[in-house]
LORO-248107 format. One line per field, with one value per residue (C-alpha): residue number from 1; x, y, z. Coordinates in steps of 0.5 Angstrom, whole numbers. Each point is the difference from the previous one (the first is absolute). Example, Ala and Ser with C-alpha at 12.3 -4.5 7.8 and 13.67 -1.06 7.14 Angstrom:
# residues 2
marlo 1,2
px 25,2
py -9,7
pz 16,-2
This chain:
# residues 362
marlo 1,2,3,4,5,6,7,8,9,10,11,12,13,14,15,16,17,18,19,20,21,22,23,24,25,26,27,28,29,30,31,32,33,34,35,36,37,38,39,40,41,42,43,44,45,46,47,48,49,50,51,52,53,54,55,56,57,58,59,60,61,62,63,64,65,66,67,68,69,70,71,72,73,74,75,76,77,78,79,80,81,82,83,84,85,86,87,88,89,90,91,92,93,94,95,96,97,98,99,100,101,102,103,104,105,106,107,108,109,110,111,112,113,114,115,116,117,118,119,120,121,122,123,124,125,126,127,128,129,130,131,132,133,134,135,136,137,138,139,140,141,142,143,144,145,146,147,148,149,150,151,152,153,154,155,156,157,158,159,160,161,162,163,164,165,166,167,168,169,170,171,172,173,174,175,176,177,178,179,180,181,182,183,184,185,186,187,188,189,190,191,192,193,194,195,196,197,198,199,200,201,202,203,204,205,206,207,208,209,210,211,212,213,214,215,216,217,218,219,220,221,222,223,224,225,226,227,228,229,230,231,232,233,234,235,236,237,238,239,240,241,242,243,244,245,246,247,248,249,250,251,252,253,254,255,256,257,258,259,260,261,262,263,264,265,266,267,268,269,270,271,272,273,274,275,276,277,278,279,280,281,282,283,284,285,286,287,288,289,290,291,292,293,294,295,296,297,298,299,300,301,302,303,304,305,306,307,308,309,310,311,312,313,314,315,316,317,318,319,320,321,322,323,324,325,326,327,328,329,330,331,332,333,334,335,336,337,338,339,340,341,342,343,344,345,346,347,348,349,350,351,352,353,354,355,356,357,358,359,360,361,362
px 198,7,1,7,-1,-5,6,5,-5,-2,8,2,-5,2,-8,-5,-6,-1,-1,7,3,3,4,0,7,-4,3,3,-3,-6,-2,-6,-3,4,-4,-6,1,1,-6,-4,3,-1,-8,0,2,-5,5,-1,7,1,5,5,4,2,7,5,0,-3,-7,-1,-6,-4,-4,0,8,-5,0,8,-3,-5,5,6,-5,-3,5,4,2,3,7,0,-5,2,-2,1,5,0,0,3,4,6,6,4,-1,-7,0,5,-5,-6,3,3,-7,-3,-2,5,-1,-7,3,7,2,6,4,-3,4,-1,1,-1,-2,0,-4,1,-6,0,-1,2,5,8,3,0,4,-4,5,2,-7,0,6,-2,-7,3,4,-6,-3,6,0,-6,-3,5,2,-2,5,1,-1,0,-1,-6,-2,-6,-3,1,-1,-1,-1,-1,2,-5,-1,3,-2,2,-5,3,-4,2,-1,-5,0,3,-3,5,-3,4,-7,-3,6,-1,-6,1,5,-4,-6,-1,-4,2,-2,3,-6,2,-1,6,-2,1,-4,-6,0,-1,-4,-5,1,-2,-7,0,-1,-2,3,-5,-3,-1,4,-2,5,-4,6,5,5,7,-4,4,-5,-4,7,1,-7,1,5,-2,-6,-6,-4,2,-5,4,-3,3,-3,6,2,6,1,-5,3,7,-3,-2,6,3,-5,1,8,-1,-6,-5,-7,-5,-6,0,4,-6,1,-6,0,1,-6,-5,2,-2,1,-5,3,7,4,5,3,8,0,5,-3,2,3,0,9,1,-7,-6,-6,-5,0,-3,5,2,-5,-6,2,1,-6,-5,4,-2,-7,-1,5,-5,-6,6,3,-3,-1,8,3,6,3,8,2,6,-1,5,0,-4,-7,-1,-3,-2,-5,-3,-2,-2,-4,-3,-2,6,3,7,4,7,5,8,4,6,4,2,5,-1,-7,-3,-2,-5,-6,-2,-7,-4,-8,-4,-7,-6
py 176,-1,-6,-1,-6,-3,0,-2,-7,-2,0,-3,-5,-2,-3,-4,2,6,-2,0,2,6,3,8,3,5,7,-1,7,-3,-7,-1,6,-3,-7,4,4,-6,-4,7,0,-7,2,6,-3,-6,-5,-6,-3,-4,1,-4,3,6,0,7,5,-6,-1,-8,0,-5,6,1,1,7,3,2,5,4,-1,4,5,1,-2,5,-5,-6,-1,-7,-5,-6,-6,-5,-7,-3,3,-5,0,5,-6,-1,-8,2,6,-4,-7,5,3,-6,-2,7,-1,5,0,3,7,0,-3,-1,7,4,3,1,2,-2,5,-1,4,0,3,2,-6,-5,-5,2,-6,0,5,3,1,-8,-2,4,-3,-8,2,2,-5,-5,4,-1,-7,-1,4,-1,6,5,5,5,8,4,7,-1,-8,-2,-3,1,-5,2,-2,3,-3,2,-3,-7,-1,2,2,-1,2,3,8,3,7,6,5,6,4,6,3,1,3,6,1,2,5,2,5,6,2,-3,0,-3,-5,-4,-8,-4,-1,-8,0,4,-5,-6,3,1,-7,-2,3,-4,4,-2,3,6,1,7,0,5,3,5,3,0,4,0,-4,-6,-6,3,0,-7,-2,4,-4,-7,3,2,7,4,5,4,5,5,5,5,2,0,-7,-1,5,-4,-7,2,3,-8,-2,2,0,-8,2,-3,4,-1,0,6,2,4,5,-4,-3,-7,0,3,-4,3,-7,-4,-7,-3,-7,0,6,0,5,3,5,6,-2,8,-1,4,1,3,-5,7,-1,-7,-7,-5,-5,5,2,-8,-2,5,0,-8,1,5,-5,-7,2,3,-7,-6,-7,-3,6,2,5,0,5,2,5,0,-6,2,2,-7,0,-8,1,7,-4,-6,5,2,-6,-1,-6,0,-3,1,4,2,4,4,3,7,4,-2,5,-3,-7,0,-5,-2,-2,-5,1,-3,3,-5
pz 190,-2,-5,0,5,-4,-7,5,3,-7,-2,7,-1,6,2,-4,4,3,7,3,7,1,5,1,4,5,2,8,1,4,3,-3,-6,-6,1,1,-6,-6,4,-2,-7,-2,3,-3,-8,2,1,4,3,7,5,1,5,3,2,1,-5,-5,-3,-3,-4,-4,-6,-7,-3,-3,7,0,-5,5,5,-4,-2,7,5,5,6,-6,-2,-3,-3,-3,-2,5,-2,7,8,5,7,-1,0,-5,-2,0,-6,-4,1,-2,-6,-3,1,-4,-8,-1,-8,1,2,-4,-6,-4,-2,5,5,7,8,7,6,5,6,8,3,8,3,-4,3,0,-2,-8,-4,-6,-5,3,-3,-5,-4,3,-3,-7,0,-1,-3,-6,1,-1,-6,-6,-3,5,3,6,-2,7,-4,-5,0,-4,6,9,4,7,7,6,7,5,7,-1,-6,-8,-5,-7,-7,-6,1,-4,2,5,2,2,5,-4,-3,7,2,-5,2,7,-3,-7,2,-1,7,6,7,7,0,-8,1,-4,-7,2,7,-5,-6,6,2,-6,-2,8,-3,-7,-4,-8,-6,-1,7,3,6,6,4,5,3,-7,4,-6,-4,2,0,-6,-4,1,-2,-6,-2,0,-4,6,-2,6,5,5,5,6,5,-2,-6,-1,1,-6,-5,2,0,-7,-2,2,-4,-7,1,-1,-6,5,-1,6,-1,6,5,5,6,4,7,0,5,-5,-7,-7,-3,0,-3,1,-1,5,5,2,5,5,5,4,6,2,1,-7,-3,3,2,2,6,0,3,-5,3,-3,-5,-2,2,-3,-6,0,3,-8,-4,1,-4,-6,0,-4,4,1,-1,3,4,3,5,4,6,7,4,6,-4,-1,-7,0,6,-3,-7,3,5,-6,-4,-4,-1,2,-4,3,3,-1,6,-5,6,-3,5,7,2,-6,-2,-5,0,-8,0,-6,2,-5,-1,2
């Protein structure tokens, strides 16, 4: 996992203990897969937190300052987190009030400089200007802290606030996550097929399932290799199978253009597995749409499929699946016995609405 965050904590020096409330800038792609994603993250790694509030495109979270790190590395619906100074009502004596009332020599010292951003999300109240809060809020910022000064292009340090609804969340920024690798991803395969999953949906969905750093990760109907490849990179050991072969040999293709070795990519069907012993499956069945089902309607395939899996999973493993709306995955794995832990509706194209589904093995 990247340390650079933790190099940049001990120098900011911005908290004594490492309990803090954090605040994390979601992606707007979807209402409710960012939030789930850095709640499945923070399990995951084995971190305690408590929600504080759940506001558009904003996550407050009291957790240890440590979990930015797994968040970076892992996050693919995440833009911003940051280490929250104070949240209030979105009115301008209120944010000034607040922040004359901030301790602001924890978080920058003299000689370092600085700026404000400012960010609007959908939503957020008309009334109040960015660039207008962003100048009244250095201003302080410089009246306050002696020997501090404004730096809009490489600052030592970013204070940034987000307005959301009627409310600004305000903190001194500590990440970004620029969407641009993912981007690449969707672009840079050597196979492709109509059928491929973003490279960002992918990685959601693998960290939807919790996976550890060195867990084997199952995906059934591995396709383009699209989930394996995520859970390649945040450090899961990777077995993929198809019916067709030639989704296998250019699932492995994808593969090693990252350097990810599997530890198999297997011709087999999904309903007679040749495993016997996984931690978590992420997995986007064959709708029948562009990729063959055999003849078989997604329904049975996922239900035979989670009827072989059970006995291949340990006690509270998980698996999180997407499939077309209208099979009505929730109900087949509680049918099942499976814990259903949650379900997301991400609209694709107008005859598409995908449900992805988190099942829990009890």
């Amino acid at each position: 996992m990247n340390t650079l965050i933790r190099k940049k904590r001990d120098q900011k020096g911005y908290t004594k203990n490492k309990k803090a409330t954090l605040f994390f800038l979601l992606s707007g792609e979807h209402p409710t897969l960012p939030f789930s994603e850095v709640k499945s993250i923070f399990e995951a790694e084995g971190y305690k937190y408590r929600i504080l509030e759940k506001l558009i495109q904003v996550l407050r979270v009291e957790t240890d300052v440590d979990s930015i790190q797994a968040v970076e590395f892992r996050a693919a619906m995440t833009r911003v987190c940051g280490v929250e100074l104070f949240s209030c009502n979105a009115v301008i004596t209120e944010i000034v009030q607040k922040l004359l009332n901030t301790p602001l020599h924890d978080f920058i010292k003299g000689g370092e400089s600085f700026a404000v951003r400012i960010q609007r999300v959908q939503g957020c109240v008309p009334h109040i200007v960015g660039m207008e809060l962003e100048r009244k809020l250095g201003k302080l910022i410089l009246k306050r802290v002696k020997g501090t000064r404004v730096n809009l292009r490489s600052p030592n340090k970013t204070f940034f606030g987000v307005l959301t609804g009627k409310k600004l969340v305000f903190g001194l920024k500590l990440i970004d996550i620029p969407p641009t690798s993912f981007v690449k991803r969707n672009s840079n395969r050597l196979f492709f097929h109509p059928t491929v999953m973003s490279a960002k949906l992918a990685r959601c969905m693998v960290n939807l399932a919790q996976p550890k750093t060195g867990n084997l990760v199952l995906d059934p109907f591995c396709g383009t290799a699209s989930i394996l490849i995520e859970a390649g990179l945040i450090g899961c050991r990777v077995i993929g199978l198809d019916v067709q072969r030639q989704m296998v040999e250019g699932s492995l293709q994808n593969l090693l253009c990252y350097d990810l070795n599997p530890e198999g990519i297997v011709v087999a069907n999904a309903r007679q597995l040749p495993i016997s012993k996984v931690d978590c499956v992420v997995t986007d069945p064959p709708y029948g749409r562009s990729s063959t089902t055999l003849g078989l309607s997604t329904q049975q395939i996922i239900s035979d499929f989670l009827i072989v899996i059970e006995n291949s999973l340990p006690k509270r493993g998980k698996i999180c699946i997407a499939s077309p709306k209208t099979v009505g995955l929730g109900e087949i794995g509680k049918t099942l016995g499976f814990n259903h832990l949650e379900s997301h509706f991400y609209y694709v194209h107008k005859s598409l609405t995908r449900e992805i589904a988190v099942f829990e093995r009890t």
